[in-house]
C-alpha positions in Angstrom: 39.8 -43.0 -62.3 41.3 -45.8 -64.7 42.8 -44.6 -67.7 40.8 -44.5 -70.7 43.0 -47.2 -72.6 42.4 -49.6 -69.6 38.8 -49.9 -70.4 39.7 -49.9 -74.1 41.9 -53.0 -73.8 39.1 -54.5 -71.5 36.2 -54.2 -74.4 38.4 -55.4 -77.4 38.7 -58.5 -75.6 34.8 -58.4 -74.2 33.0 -56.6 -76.7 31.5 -57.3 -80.2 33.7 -58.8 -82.3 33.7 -58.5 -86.2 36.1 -61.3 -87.2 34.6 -64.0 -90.0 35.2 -67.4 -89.5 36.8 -70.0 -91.5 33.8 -71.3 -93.3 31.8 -67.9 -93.9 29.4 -68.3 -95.8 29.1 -71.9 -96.3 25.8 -73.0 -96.2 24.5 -74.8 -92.7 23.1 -78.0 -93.7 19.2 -79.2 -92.4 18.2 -75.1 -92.3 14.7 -74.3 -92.5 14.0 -72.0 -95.2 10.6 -69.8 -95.9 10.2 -69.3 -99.8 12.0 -65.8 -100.0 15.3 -67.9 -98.7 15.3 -66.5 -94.8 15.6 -68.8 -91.9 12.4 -69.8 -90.7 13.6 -69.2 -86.9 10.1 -70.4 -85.6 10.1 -73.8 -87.8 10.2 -77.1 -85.2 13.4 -77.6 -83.7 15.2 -80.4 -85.4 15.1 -84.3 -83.0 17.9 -86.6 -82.3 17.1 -90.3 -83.0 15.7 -90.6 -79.7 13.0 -87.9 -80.9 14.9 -85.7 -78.5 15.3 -82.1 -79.4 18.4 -81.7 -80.8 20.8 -79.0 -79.4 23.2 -79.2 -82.5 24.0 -75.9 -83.9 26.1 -72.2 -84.0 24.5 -69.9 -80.8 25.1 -66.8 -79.6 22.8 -64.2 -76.9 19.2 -63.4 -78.3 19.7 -60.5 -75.5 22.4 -58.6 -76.9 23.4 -55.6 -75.0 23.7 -52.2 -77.5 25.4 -49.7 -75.1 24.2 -45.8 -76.0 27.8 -45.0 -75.0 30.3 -46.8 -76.7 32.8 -48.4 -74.6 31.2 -50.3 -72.2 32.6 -51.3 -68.5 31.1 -53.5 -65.5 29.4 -50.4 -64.0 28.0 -49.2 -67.2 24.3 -49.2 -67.8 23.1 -52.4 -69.7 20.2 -51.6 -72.5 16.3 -52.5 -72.3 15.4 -56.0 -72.6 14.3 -56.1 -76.3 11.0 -57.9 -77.5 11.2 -60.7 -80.2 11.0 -59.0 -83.8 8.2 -60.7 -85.7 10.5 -60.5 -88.5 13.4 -62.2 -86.1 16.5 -63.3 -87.9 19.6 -65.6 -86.8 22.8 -64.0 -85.3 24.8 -61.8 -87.4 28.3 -64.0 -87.3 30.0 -60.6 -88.1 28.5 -58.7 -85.4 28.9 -60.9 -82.3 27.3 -58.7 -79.1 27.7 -59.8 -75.5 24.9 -59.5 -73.5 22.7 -57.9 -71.3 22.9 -60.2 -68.5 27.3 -60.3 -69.3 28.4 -57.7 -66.3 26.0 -58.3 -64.5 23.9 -61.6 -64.9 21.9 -60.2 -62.3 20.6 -57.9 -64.0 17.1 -58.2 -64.2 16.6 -60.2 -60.9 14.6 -57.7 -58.0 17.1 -56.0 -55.8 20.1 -58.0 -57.8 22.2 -61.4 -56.6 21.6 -62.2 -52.8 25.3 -62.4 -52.4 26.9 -63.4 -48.6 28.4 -60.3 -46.8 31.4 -61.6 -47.7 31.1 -61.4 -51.5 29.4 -58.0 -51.4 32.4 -55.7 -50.8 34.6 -58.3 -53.4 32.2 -57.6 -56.3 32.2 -54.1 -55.5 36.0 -53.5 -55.5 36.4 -56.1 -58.7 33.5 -53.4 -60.7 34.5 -50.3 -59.4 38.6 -51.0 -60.8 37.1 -52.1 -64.3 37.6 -55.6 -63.3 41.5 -55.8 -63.7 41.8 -59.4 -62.0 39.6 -60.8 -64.3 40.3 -64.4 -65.4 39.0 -63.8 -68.8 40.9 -61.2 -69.6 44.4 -63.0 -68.5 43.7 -65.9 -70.8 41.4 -68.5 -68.1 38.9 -70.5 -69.9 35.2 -69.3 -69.2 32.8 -71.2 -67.4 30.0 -71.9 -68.9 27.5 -70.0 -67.4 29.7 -66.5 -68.4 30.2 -68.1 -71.7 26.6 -67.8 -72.9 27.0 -63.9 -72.5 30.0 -63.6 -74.2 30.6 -62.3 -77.1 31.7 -65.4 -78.6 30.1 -68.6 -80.6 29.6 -71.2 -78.8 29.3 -74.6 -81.3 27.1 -77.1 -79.8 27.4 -80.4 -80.8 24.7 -83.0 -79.8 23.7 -86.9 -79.3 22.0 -89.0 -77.7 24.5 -89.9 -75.1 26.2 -86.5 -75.2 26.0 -82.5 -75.8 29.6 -80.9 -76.4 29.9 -77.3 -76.3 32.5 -75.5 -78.2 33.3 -72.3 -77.4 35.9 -70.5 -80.0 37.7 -68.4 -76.8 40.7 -70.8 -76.7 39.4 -73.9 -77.9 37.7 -74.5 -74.8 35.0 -77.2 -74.4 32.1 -78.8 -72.1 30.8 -82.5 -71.6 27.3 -82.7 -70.4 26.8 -86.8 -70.3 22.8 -87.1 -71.1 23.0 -90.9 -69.1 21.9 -89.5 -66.2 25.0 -91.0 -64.4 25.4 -90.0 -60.7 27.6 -87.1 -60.2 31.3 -87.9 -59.1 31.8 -87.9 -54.8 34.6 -86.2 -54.8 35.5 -84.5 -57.8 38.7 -82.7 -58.6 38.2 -78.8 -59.1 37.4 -78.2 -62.8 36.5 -75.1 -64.7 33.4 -76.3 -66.3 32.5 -78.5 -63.4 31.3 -82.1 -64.0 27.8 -82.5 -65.6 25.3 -85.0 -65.7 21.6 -84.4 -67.6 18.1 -86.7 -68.1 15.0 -85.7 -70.0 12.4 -84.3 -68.7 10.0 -84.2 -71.7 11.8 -82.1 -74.0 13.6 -79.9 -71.3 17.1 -81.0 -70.9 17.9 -81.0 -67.2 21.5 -80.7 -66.3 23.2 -80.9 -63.2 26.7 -79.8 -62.7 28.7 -80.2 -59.3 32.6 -79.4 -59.0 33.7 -76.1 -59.8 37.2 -74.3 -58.7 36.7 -71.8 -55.7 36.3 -68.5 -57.2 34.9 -69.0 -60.7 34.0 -65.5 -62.0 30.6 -65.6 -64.1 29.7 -61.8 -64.6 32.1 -58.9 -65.4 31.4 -58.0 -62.3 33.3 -60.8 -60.5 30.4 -62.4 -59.1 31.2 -66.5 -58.5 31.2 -69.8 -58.4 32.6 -71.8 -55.4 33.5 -74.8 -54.5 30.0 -75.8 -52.9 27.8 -74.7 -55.4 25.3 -76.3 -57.5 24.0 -75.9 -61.0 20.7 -77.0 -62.3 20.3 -75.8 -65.9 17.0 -76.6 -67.6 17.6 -76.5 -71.2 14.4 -76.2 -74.1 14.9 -75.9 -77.8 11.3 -73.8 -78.3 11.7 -73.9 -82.3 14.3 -74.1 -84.8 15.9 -70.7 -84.1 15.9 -70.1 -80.4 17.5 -72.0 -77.3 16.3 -71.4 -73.6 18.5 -72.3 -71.0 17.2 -71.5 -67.3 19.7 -71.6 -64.4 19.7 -72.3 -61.2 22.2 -71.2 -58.6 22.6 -73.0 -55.1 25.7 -71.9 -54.0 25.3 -71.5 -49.9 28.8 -70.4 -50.0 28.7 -67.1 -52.1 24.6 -66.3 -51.7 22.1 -66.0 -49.1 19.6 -67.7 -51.2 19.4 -70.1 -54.5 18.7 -67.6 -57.8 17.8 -68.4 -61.0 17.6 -66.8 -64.3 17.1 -67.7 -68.2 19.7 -66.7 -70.5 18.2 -66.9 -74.2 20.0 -68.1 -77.2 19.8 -67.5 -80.8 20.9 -69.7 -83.9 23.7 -68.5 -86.0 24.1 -70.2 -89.6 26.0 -70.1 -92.6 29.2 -69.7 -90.1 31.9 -71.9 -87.8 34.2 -71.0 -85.1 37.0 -69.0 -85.5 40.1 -69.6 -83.5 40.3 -67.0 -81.0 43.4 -67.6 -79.1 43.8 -65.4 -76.2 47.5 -66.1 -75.3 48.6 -65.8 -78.7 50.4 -62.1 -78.9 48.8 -61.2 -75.5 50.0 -57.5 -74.8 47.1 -56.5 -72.0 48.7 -57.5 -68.9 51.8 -55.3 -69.2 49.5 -52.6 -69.7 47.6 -52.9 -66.1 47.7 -49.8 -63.8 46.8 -50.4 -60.2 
């Protein structure tokens, strides 16, 4: 068994975190209000120029995951999926939660990820030792797919030409070019891939090609290779909620394509922080094999 500060190290770099940003506080501009002064999270979502929606805004999981033990690890049971509150309310910037879908984004499909016989005895190994070799936890940027289950903001920033997501976790960012230009030939490896997205009525559909080999995006250690293919089809519902639905074709790492929604929830009244991983790193030393 891993020692007990092992784990402990793991979650304060995965679990909730309670910092304030910056800007706490500060009023988000263009927020729907109801006449008692609370968001109106079911107001219509806000439109670009185009008449787009319009992605713009401070998200985090509307699936958080509330763990009935405390410190949490990869193998740990994940809480029930959680129905909509009628008296729903934006995320709470100083109680960031990582979600349900974050060990294991999985989670709630039948029988789990159709992984390749291959991967099966690799994601094993990478849950049962608390996921040591994690990039996340030695300072690699996220890819995006993870990143909408951490328990970080992510800040995105939108226009008709382009949607840039922030995420706090070391400054790192995404392009997703809304020209529908065709996808690079041959691209060079990148963490976030290369992305490319066109309008399907008010669904954003973006395709991303180009990952690295390897690119972890569960706790778990489930991946990304270098063959895979993401389709993420993206809706803006209402003022307060984001629905991204993503599908996997990775013939590489699974059996079969997958797919699963991973839900988002406005936070206002908040920025980014900056979370710098590298900066006074002390976990690495600290590893037992």
């Amino acid at each position: 068994m891993r020692p007990a500060y092992t784990v402990l190290i793991l979650c304060t770099l995965l679990c909730a975190t309670a910092l304030s940003a910056q800007w706490m506080k500060y009023p988000t501009a263009g927020v729907p209000r109801k006449s008692d002064g609370s968001v109106n999270m079911s107001a219509p979502a806000p439109r670009l120029a185009n008449g787009k929606p319009d992605f713009s805004g401070v998200w985090t999981t509307a699936e958080p995951n509330r763990p009935s033990a405390g410190l949490s690890s990869p193998n740990a049971p994940v809480s029930p999926r959680e129905p909509q509150s009628a008296d729903d309310k934006p995320g709470d910037p100083g109680a960031i939660r990582a979600s349900r879908q974050m060990a294991n984004i999985g989670v709630d499909l039948p029988g789990g990820l159709p992984y390749q016989s291959w991967l099966i005895p690799i994601v094993k190994e990478r849950t049962a030792n608390n996921a040591i070799d994690d990039p996340h936890i030695r300072c690699f940027p996220d890819n995006f797919i993870r990143a909408y289950g951490l328990p970080h903001l992510l800040k995105f920033v939108h226009s008709p030409n382009l949607l840039v997501v922030l995420n706090e976790m070391n400054a790192g960012y995404r392009q997703v070019f809304t020209d529908a230009r065709p996808l690079p030939q041959d691209p060079n490896p990148a963490w976030q891939g290369y992305s490319s997205a066109k309008w399907s009525g008010d669904t954003l559909v973006i395709d991303t090609i180009g990952f690295r080999d390897d690119t972890w995006i569960d706790w778990n250690g489930s991946v990304l290779t270098e063959s895979a293919k993401v389709r993420e089809e993206m809706r803006r519902p209402d003022f307060g909620h984001l629905e991204v639905q993503v599908t996997v074709d990775d013939p590489k790492a699974y059996t079969k394509p997958w797919t699963v929604t991973l839900k988002q929830k406005i936070v206002v009244d908040t920025d980014l922080i900056d979370e710098v991983c590298l900066e006074n790193e002390q976990f690495l030393k600290h590893i037992v094999r």
